[in-house]
C-alpha positions in Angstrom: 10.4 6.3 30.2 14.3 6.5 30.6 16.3 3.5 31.4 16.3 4.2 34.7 13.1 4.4 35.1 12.7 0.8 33.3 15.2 -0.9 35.9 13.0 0.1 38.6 10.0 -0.7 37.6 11.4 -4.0 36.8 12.4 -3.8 40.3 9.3 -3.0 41.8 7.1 -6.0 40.1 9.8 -8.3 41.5 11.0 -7.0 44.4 8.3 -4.5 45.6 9.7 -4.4 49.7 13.5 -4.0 48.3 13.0 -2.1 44.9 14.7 1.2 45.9 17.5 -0.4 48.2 18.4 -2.7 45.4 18.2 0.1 42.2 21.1 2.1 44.3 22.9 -1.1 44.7 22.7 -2.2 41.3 23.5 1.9 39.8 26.6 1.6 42.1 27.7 -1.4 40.6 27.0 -0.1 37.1 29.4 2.9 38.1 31.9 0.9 39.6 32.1 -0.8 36.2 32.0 2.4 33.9 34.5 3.8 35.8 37.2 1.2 34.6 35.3 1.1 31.5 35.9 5.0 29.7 37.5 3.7 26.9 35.4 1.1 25.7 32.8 1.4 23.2 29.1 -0.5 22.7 28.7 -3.5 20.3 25.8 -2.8 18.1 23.8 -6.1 16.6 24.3 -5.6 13.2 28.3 -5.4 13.5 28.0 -9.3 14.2 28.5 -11.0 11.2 28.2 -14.6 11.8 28.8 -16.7 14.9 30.8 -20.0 15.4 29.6 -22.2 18.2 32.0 -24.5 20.4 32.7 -26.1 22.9 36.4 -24.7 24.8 37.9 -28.0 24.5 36.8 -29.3 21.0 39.8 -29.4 19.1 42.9 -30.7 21.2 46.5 -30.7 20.4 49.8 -28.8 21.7 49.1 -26.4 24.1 45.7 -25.9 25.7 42.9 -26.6 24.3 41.7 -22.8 24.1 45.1 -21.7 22.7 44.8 -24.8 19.9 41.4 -23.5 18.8 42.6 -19.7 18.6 45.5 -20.7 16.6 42.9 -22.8 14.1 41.3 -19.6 14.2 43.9 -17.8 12.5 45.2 -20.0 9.9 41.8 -21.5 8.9 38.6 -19.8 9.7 39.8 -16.0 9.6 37.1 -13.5 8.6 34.5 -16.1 7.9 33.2 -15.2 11.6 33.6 -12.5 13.4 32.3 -13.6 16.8 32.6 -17.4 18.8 30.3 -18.4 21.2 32.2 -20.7 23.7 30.1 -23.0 25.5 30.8 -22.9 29.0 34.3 -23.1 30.3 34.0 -23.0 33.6 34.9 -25.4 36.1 31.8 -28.3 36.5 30.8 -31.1 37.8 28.4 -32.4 34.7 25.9 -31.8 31.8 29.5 -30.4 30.0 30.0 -27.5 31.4 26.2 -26.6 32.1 26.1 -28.0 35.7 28.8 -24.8 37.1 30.8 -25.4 40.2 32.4 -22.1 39.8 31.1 -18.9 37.5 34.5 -17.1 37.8 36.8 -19.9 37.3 38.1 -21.8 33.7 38.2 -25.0 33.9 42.3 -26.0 34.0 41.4 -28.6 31.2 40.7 -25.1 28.7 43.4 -23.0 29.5 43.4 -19.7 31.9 41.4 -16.5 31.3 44.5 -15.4 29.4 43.6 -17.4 26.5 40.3 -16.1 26.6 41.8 -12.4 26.5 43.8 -13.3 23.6 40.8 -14.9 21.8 39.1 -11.7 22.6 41.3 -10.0 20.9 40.4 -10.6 17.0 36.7 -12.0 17.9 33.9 -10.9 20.0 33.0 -13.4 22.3 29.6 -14.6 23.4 29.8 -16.0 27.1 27.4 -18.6 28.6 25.6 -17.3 32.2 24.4 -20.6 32.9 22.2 -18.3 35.8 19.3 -21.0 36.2 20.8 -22.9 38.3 24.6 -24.3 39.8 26.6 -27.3 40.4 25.2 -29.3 44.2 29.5 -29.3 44.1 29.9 -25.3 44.2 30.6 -23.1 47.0 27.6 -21.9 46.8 25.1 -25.0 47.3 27.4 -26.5 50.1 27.6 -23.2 52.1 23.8 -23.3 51.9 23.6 -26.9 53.3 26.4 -25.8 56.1 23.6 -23.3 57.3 26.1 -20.0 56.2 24.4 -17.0 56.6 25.9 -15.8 53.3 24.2 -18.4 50.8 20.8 -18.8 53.0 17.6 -18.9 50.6 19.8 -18.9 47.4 18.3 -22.2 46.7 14.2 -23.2 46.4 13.2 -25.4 49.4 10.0 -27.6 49.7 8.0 -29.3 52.3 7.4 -32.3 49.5 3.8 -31.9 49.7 2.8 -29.2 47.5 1.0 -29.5 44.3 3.7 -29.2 41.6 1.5 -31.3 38.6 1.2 -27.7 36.8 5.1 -27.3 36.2 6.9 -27.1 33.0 9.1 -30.8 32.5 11.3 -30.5 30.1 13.0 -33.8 31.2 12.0 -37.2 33.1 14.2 -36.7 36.0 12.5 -35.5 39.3 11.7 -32.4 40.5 12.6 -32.4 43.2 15.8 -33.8 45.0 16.7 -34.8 48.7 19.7 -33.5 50.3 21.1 -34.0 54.3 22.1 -30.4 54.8 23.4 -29.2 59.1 19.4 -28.5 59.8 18.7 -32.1 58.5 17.2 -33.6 55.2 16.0 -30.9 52.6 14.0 -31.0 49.7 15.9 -28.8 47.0 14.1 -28.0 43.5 16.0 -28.8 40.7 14.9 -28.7 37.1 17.4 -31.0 35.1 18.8 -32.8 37.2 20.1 -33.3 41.0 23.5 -32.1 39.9 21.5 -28.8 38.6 20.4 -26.7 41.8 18.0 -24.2 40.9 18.4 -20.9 42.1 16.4 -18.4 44.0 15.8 -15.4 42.2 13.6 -14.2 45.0 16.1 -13.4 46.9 17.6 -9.9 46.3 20.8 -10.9 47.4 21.0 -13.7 44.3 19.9 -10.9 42.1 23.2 -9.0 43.1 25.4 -12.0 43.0 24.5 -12.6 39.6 24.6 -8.9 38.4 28.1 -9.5 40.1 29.0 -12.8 37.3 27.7 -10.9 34.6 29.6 -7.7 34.7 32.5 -10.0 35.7 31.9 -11.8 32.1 31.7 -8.5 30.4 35.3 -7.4 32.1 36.9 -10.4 30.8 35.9 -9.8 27.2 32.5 -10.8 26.9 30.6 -9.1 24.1 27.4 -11.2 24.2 25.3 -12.9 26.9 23.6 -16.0 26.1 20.8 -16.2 29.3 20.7 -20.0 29.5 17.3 -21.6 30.1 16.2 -18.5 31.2 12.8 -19.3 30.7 12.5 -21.1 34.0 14.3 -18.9 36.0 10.9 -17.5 38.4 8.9 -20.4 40.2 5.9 -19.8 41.5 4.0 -22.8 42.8 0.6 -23.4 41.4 2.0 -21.8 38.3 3.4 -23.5 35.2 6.4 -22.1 36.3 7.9 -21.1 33.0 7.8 -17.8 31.2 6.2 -15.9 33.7 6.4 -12.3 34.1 8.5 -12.2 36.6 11.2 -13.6 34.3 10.7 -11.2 31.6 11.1 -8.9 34.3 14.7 -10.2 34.9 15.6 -9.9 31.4 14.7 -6.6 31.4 16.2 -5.6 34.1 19.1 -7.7 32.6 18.9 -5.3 29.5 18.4 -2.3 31.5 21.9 -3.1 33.0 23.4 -3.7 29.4 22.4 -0.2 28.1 23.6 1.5 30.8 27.3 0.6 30.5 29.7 1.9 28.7 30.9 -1.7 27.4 27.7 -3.2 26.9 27.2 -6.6 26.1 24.3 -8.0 23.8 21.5 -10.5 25.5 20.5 -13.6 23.5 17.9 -16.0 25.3 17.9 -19.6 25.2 14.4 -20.5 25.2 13.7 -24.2 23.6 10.3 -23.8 23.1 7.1 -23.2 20.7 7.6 -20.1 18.9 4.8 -18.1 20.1 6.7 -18.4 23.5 10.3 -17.6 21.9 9.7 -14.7 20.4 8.3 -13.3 23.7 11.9 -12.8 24.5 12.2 -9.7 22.4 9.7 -8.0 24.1 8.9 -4.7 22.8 12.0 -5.3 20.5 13.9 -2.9 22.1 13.8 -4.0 26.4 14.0 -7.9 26.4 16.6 -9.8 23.8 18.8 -8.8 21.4 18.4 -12.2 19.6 16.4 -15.3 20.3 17.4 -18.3 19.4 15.4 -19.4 16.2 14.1 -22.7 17.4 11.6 -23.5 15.0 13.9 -23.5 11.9 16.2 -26.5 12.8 13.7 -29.0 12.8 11.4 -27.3 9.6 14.3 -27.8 7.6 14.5 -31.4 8.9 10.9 -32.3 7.9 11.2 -29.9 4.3 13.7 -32.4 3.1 12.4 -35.5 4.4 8.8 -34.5 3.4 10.6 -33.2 0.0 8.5 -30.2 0.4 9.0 -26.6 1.4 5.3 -25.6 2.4 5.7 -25.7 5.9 9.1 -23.9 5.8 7.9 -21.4 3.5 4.4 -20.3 5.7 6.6 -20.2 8.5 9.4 -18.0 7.0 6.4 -16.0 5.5 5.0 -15.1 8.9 8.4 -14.4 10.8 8.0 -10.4 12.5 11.3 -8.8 13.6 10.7 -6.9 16.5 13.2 -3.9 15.7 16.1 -3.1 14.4 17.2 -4.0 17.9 16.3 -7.5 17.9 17.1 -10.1 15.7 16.7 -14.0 15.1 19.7 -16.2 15.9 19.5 -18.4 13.3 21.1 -21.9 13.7 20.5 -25.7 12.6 22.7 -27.7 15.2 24.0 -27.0 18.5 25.7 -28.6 22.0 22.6 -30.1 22.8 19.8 -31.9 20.4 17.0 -30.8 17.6 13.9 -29.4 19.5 10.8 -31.2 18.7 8.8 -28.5 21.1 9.2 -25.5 18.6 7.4 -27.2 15.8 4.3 -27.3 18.2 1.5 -25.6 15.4 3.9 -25.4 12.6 4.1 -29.2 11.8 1.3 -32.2 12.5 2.1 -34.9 14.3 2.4 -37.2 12.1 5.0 -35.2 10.6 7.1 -35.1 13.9 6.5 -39.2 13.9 8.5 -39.1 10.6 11.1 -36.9 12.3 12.0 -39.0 15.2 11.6 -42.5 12.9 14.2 -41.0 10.6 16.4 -39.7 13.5 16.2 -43.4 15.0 17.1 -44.9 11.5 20.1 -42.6 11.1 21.2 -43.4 14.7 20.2 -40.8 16.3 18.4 -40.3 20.2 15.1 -39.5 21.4 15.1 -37.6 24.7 11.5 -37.4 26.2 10.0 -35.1 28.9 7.2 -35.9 30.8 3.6 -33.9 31.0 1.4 -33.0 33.5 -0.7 -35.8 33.2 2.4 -38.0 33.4 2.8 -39.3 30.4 6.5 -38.6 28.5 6.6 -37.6 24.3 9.4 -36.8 23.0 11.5 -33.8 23.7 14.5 -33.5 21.2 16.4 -35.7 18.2 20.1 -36.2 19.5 21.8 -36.2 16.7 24.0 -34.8 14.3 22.3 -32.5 11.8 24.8 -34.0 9.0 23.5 -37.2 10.0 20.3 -36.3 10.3 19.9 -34.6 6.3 21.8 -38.0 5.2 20.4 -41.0 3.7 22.5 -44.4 3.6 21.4 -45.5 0.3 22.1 -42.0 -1.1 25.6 -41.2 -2.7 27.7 -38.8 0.2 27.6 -35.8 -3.1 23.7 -35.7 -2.4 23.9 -36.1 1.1 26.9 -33.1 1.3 24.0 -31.0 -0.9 21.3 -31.5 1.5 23.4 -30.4 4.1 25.3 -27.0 2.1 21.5 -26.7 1.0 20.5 -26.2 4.7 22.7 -24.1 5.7 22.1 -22.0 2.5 18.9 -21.2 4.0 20.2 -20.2 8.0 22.6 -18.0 6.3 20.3 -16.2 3.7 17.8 -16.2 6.4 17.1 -12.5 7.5 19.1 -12.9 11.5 22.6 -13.5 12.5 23.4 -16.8 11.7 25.4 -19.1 13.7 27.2 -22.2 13.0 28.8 -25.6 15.1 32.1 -26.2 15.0 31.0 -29.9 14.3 28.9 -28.6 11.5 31.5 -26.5 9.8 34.1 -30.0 10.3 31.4 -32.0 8.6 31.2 -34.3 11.7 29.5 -37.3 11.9 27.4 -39.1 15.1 30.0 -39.9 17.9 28.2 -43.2 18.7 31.1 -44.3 20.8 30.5 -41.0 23.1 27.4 -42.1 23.6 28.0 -45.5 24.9 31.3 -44.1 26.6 29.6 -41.2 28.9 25.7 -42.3 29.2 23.8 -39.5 28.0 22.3 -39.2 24.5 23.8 -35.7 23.6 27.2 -36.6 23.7 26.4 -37.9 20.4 27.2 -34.3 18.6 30.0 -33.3 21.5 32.4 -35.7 20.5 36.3 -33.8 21.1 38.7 -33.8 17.8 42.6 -33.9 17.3 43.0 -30.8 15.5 46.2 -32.1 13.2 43.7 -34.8 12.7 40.9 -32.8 11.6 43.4 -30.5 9.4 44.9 -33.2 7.5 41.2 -34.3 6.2 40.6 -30.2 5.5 43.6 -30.5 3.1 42.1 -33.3 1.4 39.9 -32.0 -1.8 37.6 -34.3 -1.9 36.7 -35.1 1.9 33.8 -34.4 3.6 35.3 -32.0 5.8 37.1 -30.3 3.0 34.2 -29.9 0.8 31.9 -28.5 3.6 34.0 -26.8 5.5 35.1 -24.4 2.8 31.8 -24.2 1.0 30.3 -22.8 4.6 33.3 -20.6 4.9 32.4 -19.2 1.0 28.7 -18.8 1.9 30.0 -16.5 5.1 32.3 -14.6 3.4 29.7 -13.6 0.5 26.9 -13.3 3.4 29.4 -10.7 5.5 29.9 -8.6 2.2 26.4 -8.3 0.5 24.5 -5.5 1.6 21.4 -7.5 0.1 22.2 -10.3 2.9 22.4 -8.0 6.1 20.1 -7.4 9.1 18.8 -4.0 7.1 17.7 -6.1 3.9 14.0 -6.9 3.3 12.8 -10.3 2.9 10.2 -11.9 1.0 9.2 -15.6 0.1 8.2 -16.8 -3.3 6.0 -20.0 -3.1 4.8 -21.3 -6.6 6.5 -24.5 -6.5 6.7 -26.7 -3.2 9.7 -28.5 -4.3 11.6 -25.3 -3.9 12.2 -23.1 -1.4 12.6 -19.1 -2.9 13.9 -16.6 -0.8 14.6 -13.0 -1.5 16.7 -10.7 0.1 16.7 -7.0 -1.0 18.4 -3.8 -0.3 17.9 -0.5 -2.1 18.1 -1.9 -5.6 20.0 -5.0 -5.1 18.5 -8.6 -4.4 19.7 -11.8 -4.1 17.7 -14.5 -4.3 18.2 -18.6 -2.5 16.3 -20.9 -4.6 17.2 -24.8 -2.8 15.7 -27.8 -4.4 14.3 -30.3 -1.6 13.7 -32.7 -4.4 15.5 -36.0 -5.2 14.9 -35.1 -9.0 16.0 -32.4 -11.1 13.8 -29.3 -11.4 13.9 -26.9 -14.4 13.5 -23.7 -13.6 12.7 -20.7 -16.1 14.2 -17.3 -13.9 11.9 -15.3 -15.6 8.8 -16.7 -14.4 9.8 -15.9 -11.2 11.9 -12.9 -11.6 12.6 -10.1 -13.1 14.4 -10.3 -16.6 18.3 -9.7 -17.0 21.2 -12.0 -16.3 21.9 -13.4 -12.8 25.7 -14.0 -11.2 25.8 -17.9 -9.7 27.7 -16.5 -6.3 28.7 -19.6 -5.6 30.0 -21.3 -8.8 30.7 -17.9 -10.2 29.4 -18.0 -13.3 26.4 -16.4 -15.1 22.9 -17.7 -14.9 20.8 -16.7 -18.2 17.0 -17.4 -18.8 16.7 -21.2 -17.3 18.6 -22.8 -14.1 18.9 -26.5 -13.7 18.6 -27.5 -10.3 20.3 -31.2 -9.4 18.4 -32.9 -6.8 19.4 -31.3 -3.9 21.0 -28.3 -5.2 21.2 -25.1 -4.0 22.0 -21.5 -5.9 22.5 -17.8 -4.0 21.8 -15.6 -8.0 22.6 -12.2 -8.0 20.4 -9.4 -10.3 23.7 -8.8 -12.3 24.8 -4.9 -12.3 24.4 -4.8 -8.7 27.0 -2.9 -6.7 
């Protein structure tokens, strides 16, 4: 089956009266768009190195904030990625930046699409199509409630009455909302929040219109797509209403799209959710996703330290299947928004996720809850900052910095594309004062920073910032040039010990293994009854390993067989 062939059928289990019309519509499009497009060439998955995430407008100084963060860029990041994700940047109205009064518009508080061009210009550039749903505040929601002919049934409306108890919560707020629209009152669905209007993907004109935003995206230097809670995108009542075929249909129609132009842009899905579910998202690894977001390994890593044990972790890691080598995991620790307690559903018991969220209160941290069919509301995700998270108050900072490097020792080894948050890389701490400031528990990890501020602490040797921010730029750098560490590389996980967690990455005849200690005591470690015998380089001390390793609590070593190219 051709690509062509895919789109329609895609188009036919959707759309089965308006399949043909809207394939010509869409092809035409996809011409229009290759026709100013002859000198571009695709991104392929495995030239992304490593991705930082942020927010448009998190480091503020002269200038705007988009021109402050490219110029941080430059002098301080450099090479260590090779591709930003910026959250959205978009004019809004809430949720920062996820509630979008505008898909074509940055927010005057960023900058202008110029800065973006420049930024584009040295980094690929992953764009948020926030495609769920839209701001009540945009053109498009208050031409619907004028009664414009050009918006009708872009929007889901209800009688009230129907029997919704079999739909996907993933928050306390209602489902449904009230607004006075010119044909009177009208019940609107909206999944987050009443400031978050879902939209109707059953309408063939939305399809267009947001075929329209993401080719738009891709024009303006967009190299990656991140489909925003994409999972919910089809409703069908009596239905759960997530995850249904439909959906995947969209994606793949989605992808269809991608490989079709001449600049194509890679699809990563944002699907917070149990991995059986995620990975679903890939589909035949080579129609759905490029990457899904690895959900599951944020809150493993959690309960491995906290537990001090790496079984979980290690049977999980064990069992991970990579689809193609189309599709890849996006492997990350902390985002925007909180730790997902959903994607540990079979992984971890429940009284392990009881530890989780006592620890997260004790470190001040959030809970956010949803609420189940039966009504009753557990809890959802840990709003938090991962540094905070790790950390223990009685524990000297040096341990707590370990458990933290150690962490994100493991997203990086980790076979995937791994991806890091700016607040992560600063060595942030909980903005508390964010919190009480704007009402909503994840403004606790979104706090905004003075960037002379935050670069006088880099230039301090012994400050947090200092000491994680260029240890997680030196775990990039060695990650981007070790063929051992790239998305070709097998992987395999040595469990003899459950204090450690062994990972080993091979390609052709070199390996690298990531042994990380999750104990608070020191482990001694003979090499050789693990591995085979010879000398080993310490990547990150630089130094030669022989026949034992001592491992500080908390520690962390990336070894190299040495003699390796």
């Amino acid at each position: 089956m051709n690509k062509n062939e895919k789109m329609h059928q895609s188009l036919k289990k959707c759309y089965p009266e308006n399949a043909d019309e809207l394939y010509e519509a869409i092809q035409e499009k996809i011409r229009l768009f290759n026709s100013d497009q002859r000198q571009s060439k695709k991104i392929k998955i495995e030239e992304i190195n490593a991705i930082l995430i942020t927010y448009a407008d998190t480091l503020r100084g002269g200038g705007s904030p988009l021109s402050v963060l490219n110029q941080f860029l430059i002098e301080y990041v450099g090479t260590a990625f090779n591709t930003v994700h910026l959250l959205p940047f978009f004019d809004y109205s809430s949720d920062d930046g996820f509630s979008v009064i505008d898909y074509q518009k940055v927010d005057q508080a960023c900058g202008r699409w110029e800065d973006i061009e420049v930024l584009s210009q040295r980094y690929h550039l992953m764009f948020d199509a926030v495609i769920n749903h839209i701001s009540q505040k945009s053109k498009w929601f208050e031409g619907y409630l004028k009664g414009m002919t050009e918006y009708e049934n872009f929007f889901i409306t209800l009688k009230g009455n129907e029997d919704l108890s079999q739909v996907t919560r993933p928050r306390t707020s209602p489902l449904l909302t009230e607004f006075q629209s010119a044909d009177g009152k009208k019940v609107i669905w909206t999944t987050f929040s009443s400031d978050q209007i879902d939209l109707n993907y059953k309408n063939p004109k939305l399809l267009l219109r947001i075929i329209d935003i993401l080719l738009f995206y891709i024009r303006q230097g967009a190299s990656l797509i991140r489909l925003d809670a994409v999972g919910y995108l089809w409703k069908e009542i009596g239905t759960n209403c997530i995850h249904l075929e439909q959906t995947h249909e969209i994606v793949k129609l989605i992808r269809s799209c991608m490989d079709e132009l001449i600049k194509n842009a890679l699809i990563i899905t944002e699907t917070n959710v149990p991995h059986s579910d995620n990975v679903r998202y890939f589909g035949d690894g080579t129609n759905e996703a490029h990457m899904v977001y690895n959900f599951s390994l944020p809150p493993l890593v959690l309960h491995a330290y906290l537990q001090n044990s790496s079984k979980e972790l290690s049977q999980w890691v064990k069992q991970l299947q990579y689809p193609s080598s189309e599709g890849t995991y996006f492997n990350f620790l902390a985002s925007h928004d909180g730790i997902g307690l959903t994607p540990l559903n079979g992984l971890v018991d429940g009284r392990g996720v009881d530890a989780l969220v006592t620890s997260c209160e004790k470190n001040g941290g959030k809970i956010s809850y949803k609420r189940q069919v039966d009504g009753s509301q557990i809890p959802y995700e840990m709003n938090i900052n991962y540094y905070d998270a790790l950390s223990e108050s009685s524990q000297p900072e040096e341990l707590n910095i370990r458990k933290f490097l150690g962490a994100y020792a493991i997203a990086i080894a980790l076979k995937g594309i791994p991806g890091i948050y700016i607040h992560s890389l600063l060595g942030s701490r909980n903005w508390k004062d964010g919190v009480e400031r704007l009402g909503y528990n994840r403004a606790i990890n979104r706090e905004k920073l003075e960037a002379d501020a935050v670069i006088s602490e880099l230039k301090i040797a012994d400050s947090r910032r200092h000491q994680i921010f260029y240890s997680l730029k030196k775990m990039l750098e060695i990650r981007a040039t070790e063929r051992a560490l790239s998305l070709k590389a097998a992987q395999e996980v040595i469990f003899n010990d459950e204090r450690l967690f062994i990972l080993k990455r091979t390609h052709e005849k070199e390996a690298i293994f990531l042994i990380v200690n999750f104990s608070d005591r020191k482990q001694m470690m003979n090499l050789h009854d693990f591995f085979e015998t010879g000398d080993y380089q310490d990547m990150m001390r630089e130094k030669t390993v022989h026949d034992r390793l001592m491992l500080e609590p908390y520690n962390f070593f990336w070894l190299k067989q040495s003699g390796g190219e």
